[in-house]
MDAnalysis code that builds the backbone (N, CA, C; Angstrom):
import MDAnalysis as mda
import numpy as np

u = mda.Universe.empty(435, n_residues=145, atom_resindex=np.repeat(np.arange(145), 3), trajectory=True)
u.add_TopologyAttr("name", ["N", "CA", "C"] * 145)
u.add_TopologyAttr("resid", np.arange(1, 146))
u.add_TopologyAttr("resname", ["UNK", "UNK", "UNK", "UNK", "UNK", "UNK", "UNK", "UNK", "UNK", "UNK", "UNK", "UNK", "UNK", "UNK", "UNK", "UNK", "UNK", "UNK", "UNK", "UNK", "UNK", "UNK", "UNK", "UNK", "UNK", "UNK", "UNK", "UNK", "UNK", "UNK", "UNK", "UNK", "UNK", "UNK", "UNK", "UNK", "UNK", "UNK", "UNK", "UNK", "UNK", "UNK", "UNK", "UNK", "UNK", "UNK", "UNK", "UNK", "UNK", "UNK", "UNK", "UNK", "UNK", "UNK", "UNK", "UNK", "UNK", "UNK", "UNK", "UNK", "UNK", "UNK", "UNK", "UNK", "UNK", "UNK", "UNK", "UNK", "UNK", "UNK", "UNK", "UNK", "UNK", "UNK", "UNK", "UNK", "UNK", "UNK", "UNK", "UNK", "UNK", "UNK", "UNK", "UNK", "UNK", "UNK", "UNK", "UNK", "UNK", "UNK", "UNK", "UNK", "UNK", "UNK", "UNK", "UNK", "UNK", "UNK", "UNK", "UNK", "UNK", "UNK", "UNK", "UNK", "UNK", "UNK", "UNK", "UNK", "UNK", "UNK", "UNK", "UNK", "UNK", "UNK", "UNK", "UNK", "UNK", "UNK", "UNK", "UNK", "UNK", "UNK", "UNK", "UNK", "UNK", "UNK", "UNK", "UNK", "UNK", "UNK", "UNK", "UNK", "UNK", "UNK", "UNK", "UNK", "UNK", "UNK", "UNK", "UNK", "UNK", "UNK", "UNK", "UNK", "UNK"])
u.atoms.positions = np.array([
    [-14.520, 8.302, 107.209],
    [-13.106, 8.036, 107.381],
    [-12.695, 6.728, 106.705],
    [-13.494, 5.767, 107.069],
    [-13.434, 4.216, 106.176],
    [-13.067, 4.580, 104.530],
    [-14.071, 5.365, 103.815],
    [-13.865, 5.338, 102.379],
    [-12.638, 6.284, 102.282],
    [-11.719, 6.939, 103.191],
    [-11.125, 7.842, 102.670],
    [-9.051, 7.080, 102.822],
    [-9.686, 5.755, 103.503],
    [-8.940, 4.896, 104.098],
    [-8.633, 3.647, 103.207],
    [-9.929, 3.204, 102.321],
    [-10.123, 2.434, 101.532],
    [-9.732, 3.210, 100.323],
    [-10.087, 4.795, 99.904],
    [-9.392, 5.111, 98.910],
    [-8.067, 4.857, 98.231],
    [-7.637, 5.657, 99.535],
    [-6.045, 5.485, 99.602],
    [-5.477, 4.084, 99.527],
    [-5.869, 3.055, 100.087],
    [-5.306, 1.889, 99.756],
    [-6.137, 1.196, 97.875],
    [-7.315, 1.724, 97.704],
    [-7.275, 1.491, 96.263],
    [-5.932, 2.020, 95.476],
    [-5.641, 3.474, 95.814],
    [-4.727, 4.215, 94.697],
    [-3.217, 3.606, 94.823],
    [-3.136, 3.184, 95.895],
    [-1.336, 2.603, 96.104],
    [-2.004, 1.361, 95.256],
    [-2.673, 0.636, 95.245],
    [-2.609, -0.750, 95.046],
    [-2.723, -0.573, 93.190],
    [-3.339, 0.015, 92.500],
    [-3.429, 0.435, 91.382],
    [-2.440, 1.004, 90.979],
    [-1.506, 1.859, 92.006],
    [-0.608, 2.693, 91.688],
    [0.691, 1.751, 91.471],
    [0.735, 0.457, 92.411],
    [1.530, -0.641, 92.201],
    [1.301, -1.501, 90.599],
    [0.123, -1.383, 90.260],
    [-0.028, -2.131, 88.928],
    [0.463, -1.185, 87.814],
    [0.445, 0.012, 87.610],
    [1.197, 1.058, 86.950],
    [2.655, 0.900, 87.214],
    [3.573, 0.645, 88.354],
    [4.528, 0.633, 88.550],
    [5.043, -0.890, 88.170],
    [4.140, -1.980, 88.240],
    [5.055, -3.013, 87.486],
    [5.410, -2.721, 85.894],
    [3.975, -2.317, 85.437],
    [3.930, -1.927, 84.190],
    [5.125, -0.859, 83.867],
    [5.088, -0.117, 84.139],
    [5.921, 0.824, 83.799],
    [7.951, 0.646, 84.128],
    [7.786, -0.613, 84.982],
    [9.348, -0.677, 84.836],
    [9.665, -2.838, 84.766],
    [8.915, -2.600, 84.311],
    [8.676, -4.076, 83.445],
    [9.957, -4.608, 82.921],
    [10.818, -3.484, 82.301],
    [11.958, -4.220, 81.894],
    [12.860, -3.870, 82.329],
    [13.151, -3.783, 83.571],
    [13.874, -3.918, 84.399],
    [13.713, -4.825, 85.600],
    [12.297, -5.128, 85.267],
    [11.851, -6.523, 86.393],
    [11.503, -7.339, 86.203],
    [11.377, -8.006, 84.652],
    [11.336, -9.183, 84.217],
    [11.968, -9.306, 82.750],
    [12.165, -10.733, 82.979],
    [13.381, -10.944, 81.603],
    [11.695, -11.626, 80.635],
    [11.803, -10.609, 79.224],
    [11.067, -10.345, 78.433],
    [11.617, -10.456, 77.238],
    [12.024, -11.390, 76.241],
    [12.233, -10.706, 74.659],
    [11.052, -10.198, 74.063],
    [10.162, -10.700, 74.387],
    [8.890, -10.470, 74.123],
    [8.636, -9.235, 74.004],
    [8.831, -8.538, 75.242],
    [8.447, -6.865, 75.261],
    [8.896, -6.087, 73.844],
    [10.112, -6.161, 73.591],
    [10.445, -5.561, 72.390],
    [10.089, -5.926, 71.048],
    [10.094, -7.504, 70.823],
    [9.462, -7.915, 69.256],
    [8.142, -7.538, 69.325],
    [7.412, -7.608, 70.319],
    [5.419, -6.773, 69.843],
    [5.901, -5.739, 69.621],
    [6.672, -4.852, 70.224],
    [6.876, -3.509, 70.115],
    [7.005, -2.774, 68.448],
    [7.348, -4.319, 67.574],
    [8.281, -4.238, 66.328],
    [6.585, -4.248, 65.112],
    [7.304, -4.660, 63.961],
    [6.633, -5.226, 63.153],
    [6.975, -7.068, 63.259],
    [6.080, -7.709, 64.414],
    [6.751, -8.364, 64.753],
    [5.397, -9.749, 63.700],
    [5.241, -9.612, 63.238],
    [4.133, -9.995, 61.894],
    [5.892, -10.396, 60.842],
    [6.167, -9.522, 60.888],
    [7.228, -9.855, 59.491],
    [8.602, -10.037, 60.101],
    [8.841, -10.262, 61.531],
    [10.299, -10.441, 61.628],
    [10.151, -12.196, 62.442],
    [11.750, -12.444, 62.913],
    [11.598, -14.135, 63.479],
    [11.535, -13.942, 64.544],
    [10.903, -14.915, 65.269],
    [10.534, -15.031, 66.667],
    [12.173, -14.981, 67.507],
    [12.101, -14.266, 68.507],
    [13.478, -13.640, 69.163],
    [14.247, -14.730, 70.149],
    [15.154, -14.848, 70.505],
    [16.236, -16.169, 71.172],
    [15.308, -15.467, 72.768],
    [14.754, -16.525, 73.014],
    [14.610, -16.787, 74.322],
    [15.203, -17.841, 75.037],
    [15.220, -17.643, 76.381],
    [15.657, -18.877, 77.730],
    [14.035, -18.940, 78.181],
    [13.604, -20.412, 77.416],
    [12.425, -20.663, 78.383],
    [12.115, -20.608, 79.344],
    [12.921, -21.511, 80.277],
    [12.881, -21.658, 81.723],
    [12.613, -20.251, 82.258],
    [13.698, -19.472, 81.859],
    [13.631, -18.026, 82.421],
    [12.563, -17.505, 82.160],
    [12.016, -17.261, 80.921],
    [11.023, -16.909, 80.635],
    [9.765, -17.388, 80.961],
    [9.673, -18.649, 81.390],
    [8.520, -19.262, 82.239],
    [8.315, -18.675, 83.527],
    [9.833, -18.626, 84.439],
    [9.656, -17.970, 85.554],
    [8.923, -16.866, 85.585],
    [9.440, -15.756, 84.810],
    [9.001, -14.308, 85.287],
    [7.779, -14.430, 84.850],
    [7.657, -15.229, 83.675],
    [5.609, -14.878, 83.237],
    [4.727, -14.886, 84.312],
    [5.564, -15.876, 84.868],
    [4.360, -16.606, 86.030],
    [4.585, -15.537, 87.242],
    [6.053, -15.117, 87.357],
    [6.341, -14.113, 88.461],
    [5.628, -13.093, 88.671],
    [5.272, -12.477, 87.225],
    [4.594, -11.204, 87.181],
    [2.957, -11.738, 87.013],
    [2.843, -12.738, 86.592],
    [1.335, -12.875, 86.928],
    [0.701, -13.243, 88.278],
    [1.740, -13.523, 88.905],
    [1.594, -13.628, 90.805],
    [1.306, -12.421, 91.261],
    [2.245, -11.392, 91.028],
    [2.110, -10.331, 91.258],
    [1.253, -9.413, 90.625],
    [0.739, -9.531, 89.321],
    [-0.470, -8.639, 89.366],
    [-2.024, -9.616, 90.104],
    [-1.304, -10.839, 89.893],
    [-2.944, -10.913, 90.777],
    [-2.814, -11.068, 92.070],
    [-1.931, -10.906, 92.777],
    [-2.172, -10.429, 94.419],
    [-2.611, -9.233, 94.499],
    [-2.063, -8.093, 93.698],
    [-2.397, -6.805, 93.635],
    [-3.953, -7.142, 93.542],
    [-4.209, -7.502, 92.405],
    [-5.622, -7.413, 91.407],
    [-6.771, -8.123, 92.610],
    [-6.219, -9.011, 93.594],
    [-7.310, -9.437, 94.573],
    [-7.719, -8.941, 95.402],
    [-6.612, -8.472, 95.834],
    [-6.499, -6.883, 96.923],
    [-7.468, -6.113, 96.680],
    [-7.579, -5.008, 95.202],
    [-8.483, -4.786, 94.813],
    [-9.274, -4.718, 94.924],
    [-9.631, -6.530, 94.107],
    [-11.301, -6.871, 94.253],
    [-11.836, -7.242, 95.951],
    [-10.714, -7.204, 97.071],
    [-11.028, -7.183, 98.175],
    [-12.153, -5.849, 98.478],
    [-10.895, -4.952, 98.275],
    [-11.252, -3.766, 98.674],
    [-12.423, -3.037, 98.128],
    [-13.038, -3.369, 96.818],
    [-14.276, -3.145, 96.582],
    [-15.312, -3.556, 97.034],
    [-15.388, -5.287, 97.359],
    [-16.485, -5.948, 97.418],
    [-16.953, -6.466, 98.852],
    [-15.412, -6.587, 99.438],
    [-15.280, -6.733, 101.005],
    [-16.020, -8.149, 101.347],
    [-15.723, -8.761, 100.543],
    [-16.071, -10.003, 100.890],
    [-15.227, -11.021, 99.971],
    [-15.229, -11.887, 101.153],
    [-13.900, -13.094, 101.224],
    [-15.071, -14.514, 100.225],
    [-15.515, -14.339, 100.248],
    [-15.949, -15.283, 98.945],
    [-15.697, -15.328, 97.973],
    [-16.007, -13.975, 97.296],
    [-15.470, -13.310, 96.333],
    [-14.174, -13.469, 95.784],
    [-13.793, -12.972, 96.683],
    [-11.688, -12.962, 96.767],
    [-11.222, -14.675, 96.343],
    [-12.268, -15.369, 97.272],
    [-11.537, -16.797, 96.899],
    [-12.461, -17.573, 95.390],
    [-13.305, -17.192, 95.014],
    [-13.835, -17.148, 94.055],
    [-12.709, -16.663, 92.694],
    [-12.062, -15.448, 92.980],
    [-11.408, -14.742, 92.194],
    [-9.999, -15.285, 92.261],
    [-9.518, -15.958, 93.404],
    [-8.204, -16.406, 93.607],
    [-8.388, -17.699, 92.418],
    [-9.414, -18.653, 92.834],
    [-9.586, -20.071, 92.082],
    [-9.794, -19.673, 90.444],
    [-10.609, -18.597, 90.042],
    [-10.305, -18.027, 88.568],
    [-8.963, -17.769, 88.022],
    [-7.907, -17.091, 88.692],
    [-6.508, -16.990, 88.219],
    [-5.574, -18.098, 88.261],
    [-6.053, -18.980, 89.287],
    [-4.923, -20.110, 89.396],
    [-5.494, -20.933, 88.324],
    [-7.213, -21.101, 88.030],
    [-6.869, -22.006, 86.957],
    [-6.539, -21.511, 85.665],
    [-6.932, -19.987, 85.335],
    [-6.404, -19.449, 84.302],
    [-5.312, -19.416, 84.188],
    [-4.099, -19.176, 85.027],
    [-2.653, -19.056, 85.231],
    [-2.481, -21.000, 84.694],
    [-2.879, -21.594, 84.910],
    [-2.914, -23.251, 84.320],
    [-2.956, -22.995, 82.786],
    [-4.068, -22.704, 82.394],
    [-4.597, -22.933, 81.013],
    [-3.560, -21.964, 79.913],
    [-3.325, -20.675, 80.562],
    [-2.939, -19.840, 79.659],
    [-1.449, -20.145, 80.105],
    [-0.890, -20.885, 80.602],
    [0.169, -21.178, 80.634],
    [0.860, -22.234, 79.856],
    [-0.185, -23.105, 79.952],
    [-0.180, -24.134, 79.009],
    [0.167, -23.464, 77.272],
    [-1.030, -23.107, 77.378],
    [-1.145, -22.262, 76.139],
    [0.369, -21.224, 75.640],
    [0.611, -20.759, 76.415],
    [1.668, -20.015, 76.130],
    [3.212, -20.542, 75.820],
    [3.368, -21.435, 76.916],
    [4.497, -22.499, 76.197],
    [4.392, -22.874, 74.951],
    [3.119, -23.504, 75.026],
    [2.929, -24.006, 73.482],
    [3.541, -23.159, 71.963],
    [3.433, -21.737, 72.453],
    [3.896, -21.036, 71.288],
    [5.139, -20.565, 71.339],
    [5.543, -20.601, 72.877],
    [6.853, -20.347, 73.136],
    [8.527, -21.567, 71.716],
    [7.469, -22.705, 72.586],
    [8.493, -23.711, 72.178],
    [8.307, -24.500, 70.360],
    [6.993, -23.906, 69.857],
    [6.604, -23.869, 68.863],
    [6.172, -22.593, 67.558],
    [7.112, -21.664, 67.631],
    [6.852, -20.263, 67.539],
    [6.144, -20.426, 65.429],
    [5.345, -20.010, 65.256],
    [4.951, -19.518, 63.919],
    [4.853, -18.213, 63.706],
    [5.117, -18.076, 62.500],
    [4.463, -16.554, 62.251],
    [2.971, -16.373, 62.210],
    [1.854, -17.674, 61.996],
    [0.416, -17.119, 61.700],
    [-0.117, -17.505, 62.911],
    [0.843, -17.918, 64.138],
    [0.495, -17.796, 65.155],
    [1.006, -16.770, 66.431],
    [1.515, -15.569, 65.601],
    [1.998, -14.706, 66.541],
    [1.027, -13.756, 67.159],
    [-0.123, -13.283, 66.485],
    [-1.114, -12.717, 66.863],
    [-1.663, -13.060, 68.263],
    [-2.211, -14.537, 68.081],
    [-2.915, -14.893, 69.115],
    [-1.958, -15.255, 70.198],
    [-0.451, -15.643, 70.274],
    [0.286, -15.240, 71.223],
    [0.371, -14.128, 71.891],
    [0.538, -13.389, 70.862],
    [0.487, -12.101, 71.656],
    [-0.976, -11.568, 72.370],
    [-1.998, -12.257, 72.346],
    [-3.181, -12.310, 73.416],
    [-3.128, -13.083, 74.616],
    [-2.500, -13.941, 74.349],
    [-2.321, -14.973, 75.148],
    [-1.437, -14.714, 76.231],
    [-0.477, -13.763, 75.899],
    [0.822, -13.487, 76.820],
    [0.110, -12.086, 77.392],
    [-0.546, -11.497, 76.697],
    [-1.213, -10.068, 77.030],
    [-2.026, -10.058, 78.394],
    [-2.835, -11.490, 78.316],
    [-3.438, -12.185, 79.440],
    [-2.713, -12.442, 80.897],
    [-1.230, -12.760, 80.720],
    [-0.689, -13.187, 81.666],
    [0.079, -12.239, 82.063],
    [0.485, -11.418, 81.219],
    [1.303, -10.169, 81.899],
    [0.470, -8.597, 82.259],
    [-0.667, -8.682, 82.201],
    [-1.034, -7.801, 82.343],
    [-2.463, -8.062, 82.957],
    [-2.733, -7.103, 83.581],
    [-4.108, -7.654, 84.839],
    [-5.239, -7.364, 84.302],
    [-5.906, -8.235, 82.897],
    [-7.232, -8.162, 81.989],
    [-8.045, -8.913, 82.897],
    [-7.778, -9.797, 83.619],
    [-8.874, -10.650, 84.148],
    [-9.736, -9.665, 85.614],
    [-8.889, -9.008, 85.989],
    [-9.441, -7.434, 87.100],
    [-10.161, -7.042, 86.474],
    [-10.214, -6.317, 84.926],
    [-10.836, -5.604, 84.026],
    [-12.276, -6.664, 84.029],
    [-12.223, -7.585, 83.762],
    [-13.313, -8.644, 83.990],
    [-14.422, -8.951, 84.984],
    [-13.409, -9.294, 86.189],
    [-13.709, -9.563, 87.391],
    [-14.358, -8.295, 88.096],
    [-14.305, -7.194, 88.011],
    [-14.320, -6.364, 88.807],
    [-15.959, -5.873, 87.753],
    [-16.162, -5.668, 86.568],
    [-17.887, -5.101, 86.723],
    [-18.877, -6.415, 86.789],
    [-17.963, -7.787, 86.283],
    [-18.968, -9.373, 86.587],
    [-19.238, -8.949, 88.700],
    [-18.292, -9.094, 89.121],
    [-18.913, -9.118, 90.385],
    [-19.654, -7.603, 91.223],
    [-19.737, -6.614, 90.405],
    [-20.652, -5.755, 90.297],
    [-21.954, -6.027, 90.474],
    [-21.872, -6.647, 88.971],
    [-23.408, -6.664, 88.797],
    [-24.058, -7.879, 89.154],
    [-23.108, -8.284, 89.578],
    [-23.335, -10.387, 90.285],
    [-24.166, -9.629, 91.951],
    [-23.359, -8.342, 92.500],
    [-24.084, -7.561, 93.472],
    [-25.313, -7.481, 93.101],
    [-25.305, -6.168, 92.620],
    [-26.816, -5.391, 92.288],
    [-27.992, -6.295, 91.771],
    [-27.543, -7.818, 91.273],
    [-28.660, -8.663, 91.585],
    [-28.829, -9.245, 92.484],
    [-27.933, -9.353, 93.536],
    [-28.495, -10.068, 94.873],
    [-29.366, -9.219, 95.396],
    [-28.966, -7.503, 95.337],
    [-29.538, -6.733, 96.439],
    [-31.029, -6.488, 95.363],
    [-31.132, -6.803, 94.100],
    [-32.435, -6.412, 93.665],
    [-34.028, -7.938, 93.593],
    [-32.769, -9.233, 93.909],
    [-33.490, -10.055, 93.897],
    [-33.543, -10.468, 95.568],
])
């Protein structure tokens, strides 16, 4: 009954990370979304409101990583972990934030690429993709050693 309990709260919680994704622009203010969308290599970097645009980055990266801890709750069931994984996003949410202004308020064209990794990072839940087979196999060596 447990795993069929834990399922179900995996699939809503995943099913919530599909649903930010999928109505994204209607829930955060993005120019961004549309110039990657482009040939955005050969066009000018698009009129943004920083401020604004600082907010929601960070808004939606709150929100996929509450989701994304949840998650890694619900797999690993242990609160070490979780706060292990909390202290990874807040300082990543630091660094790649840093980072991301930087190109915000300094936009190049031979630096649009790696922006667009950089922002890929924060709006979208890669560090789960990470986190979730590292503390796998961070398991299967405790239980083999």
């Amino acid at each position: 009954m447990k795993s069929v309990i834990k399922s179900i709260w995996l699939l809503v919680l995943f099913g919530l990370l599909i649903l930010v994704r999928t109505f994204e622009n209607e829930l955060f203010y993005d120019p961004y979304l549309t110039f990657f969308k482009n040939d955005y290599l050969y066009i000018d970097n698009p009129r943004r409101e920083i401020f604004k645009l600082t907010v929601y980055t960070v808004l939606r990266y709150i929100i996929n990583s509450g989701i994304s801890l949840g998650i890694i709750y619900l797999f690993f069931k242990d609160k070490s972990i979780v706060m292990f994984s909390a202290f990874i996003y807040a300082i990543a949410l630091v660094f790649l934030m840093m980072l991301f202004l930087y190109f915000v308020i300094n936009p190049k064209q031979e630096d649009y690429y790696i922006f667009f990794n950089i922002r890929r990072f924060l709006i979208q839940p890669i560090l789960l993709l990470i986190l979730l087979p590292a503390f796998y196999y961070y398991k299967l060596k405790i239980k083999k050693g």
